[in-house]
Steps between C-alpha positions, in 0.01 A plus 500: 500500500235223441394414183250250321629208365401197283730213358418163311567186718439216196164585436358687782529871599611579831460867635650683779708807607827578414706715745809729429722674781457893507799648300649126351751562252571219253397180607413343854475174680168405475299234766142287328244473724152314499248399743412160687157271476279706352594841553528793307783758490285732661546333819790662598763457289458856407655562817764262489588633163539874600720390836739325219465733242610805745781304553640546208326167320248505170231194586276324215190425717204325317164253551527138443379360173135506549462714781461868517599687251685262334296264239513074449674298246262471210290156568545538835231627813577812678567423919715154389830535732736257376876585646677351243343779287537726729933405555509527113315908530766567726744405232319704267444800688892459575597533083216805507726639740798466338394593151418837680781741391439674873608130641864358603430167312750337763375629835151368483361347864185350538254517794157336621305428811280223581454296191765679287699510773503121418511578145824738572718215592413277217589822276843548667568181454392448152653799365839685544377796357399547887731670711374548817083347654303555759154320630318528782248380668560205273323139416771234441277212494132510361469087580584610934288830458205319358564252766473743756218742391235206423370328720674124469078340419472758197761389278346212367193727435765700340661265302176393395391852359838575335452141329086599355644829408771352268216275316256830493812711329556130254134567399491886446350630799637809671739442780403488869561787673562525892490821721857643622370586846201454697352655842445119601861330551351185459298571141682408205742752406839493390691723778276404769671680816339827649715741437524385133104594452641822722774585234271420200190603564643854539505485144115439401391722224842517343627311193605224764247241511422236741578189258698291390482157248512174707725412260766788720431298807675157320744715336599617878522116657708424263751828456870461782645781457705467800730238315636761311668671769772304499595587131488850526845547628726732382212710437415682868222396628249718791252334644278673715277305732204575764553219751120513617396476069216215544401528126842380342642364862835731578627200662536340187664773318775505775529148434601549182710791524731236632538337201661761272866608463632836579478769474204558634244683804237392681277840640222456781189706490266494755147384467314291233511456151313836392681671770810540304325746264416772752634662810809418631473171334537704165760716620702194592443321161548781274815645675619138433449426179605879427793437634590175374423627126730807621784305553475252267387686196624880555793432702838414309636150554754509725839311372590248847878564597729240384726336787 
C-alpha cells in the first residue's frame, strides 16, 4: 500500500511515501501532502495519509527540500525554509503525481497544515491542475504572526540580526542558524509557544532537528499567504481551524476565510494548534478533509437542473 518515493524538484530531491488504495484498478484521484515549519512527514501525516488513502484516495506525501529525507538545491544549506520554494515543490510533487500511470492526472487535490496549509492556498490558486485543498491549522500572515509571537522590544534586535547575517552570507560565512523550539518561551527560537517545544521536542533523536537558518525567520515576515484565498475560487477550498491556535492565531485564519468565494467550508476543531493532529481534534480534521477530497475528487460532478 505504501511505497518509497523520490522525484526531482529543479535540482533537489525530495523523498516521501507514496500511498495506493487496497484493490485500485486503473487510475485514482490522488491528494499531495507536505508538512508545515519545519516538520517532517513523520509527524503524522502518515496518519492522515492512510485515513485518505482508505477512502479510496492515492496521496504523494514527502519532506520539504532540505529537511528530512528529502535533500537541498545544490549551493544551497540544508534547514533554509523559504515558501516560495516550498509553493513551487508542491507544484512539482503535483506533475510527480500525475506522471504516475496509477494517478487520475485531473483529480489531483492538495493538502497542508500549518505552514503548508498556507502554502495550500497559494497552490490552489496558482494552479488549476488543483481540484479540490484543504489546510488547517493554517498561517495566513507571517508579518501578524511574527507580530504576535515576539515580543514588540525584540524586533529591532531581530531586524538587526537578519541584517549582520545577510553581510556574513555576502562574505562566505555559513548562515545563522536559530533553534525551532525552546523550553524557555522567552529564548530565541523560532516557534516560541509551549506547546510548540511540546509537539517538537517529541521528536529529539529523529532526523528532525531543532534548527532552522535565520534566513527562514525573514523568509516567514515577509510570506501572506492569506491573500491568496481570495483567488482560489472555483477550486473548493476547506479550511480547518482550531479557534484557541496561539502559534498561527485561528482568529486570523477565520478572518480570512471571509475573503474567498464559494464554494467553500470552514471546520472547527477544538483545542490549539497541535491539537488538531491527535484525539478528537484528528478525528475531526481528517474526517474533513476525507470527506471533502471524497466529494470533490471521487464523487461524479453532478450536472445542476436547468429551469
Amino acid at each position: 500500500m505504501r511505497e518509497d518515493i523520490e522525484f526531482d524538484a529543479e535540482g533537489a530531491t525530495l523523498r516521501g511515501w507514496f500511498y495506493r488504495p487496497d484493490d485500485a484498478g486503473g487510475e485514482v484521484p490522488c491528494v499531495v501532502m507536505s508538512h508545515g515549519f519545519s516538520a517532517i512527514k513523520e509527524m503524522h501525516l502518515d496518519e492522515y495519509a492512510q485515513v485518505f488513502c482508505d477512502a479510496g484516495l492515492a496521496c504523494v506525501v514527502y519532506d520539504n527540500r532540505g529537511l528530512g529525507a528529502s535533500d537541498a538545491a545544490a549551493g544551497k544549506p540544508r534547514l533554509e525554509l523559504d515558501p516560495w520554494e516550498q509553493v513551487r515543490d508542491y507544484q512539482h510533487a503535483i506533475t510527480y503525481a500525475q506522471s504516475r500511470p496509477d494517478v487520475d492526472a485531473d483529480r489531483i487535490g492538495v493538502w497542508g497544515s500549518s505552514y503548508s496549509g498556507g502554502h495550500s492556498y497559494v497552490v490552489a490558486a496558482i494552479d488549476r491542475r488543483v481540484k479540490a485543498v484543504c489546510g488547517q491549522v493554517p498561517l495566513v500572515s507571517g508579518r501578524r504572526a511574527f507580530e504576535m509571537l515576539v515580543r514588540i522590544d525584540f524586533w529591532e534586535q531581530t531586524w538587526e540580526a537578519l541584517a549582520a547575517d545577510r553581510l556574513a552570507r555576502a562574505r562566505g560565512e555559513a548562515p545563522a542558524m536559530i533553534p525551532v523550539v525552546d523550553a524557555d518561551p522567552l529564548a530565541q527560537s523560532a516557534l516560541p509557544t509551549p506547546d510548540s517545544y511540546e509537539f517538537f521536542s517529541a521528536y529529539e533523536g529523529t532526523s528532525w532537528q531543532n534548527e532552522v537558518t535565520l534566513r527562514s525567520l525573514e523568509h516567514f515576515m515577509g510570506y501572506e499567504p492569506g491573500e491568496y484565498l481570495k483567488r482560489i475560487s472555483p477550486t473548493p477550498l476547506l479550511m480547518v481551524v482550531a479557534p484557541n491556535d496561539r502559534l498561527v492565531a485561528g482568529e486570523l485564519a477565520c478572518e480570512a476565510f471571509e475573503t474567498a468565494a464559494h464554494p467553500k467550508r470552514l471546520v472547527i476543531v477544538p483545542g490549539g494548534h497541535f491539537d488538531a493532529y491527535v484525539g478528537d481534534g484528528f478525528r475531526i480534521s481528517s474526517g474533513a478533509a476525507r470527506d471533502w477530497f471524497v466529494e470533490h475528487l471521487l464523487t461524479p460532478a453532478t450536472v445542476p437542473a436547468t429551469a
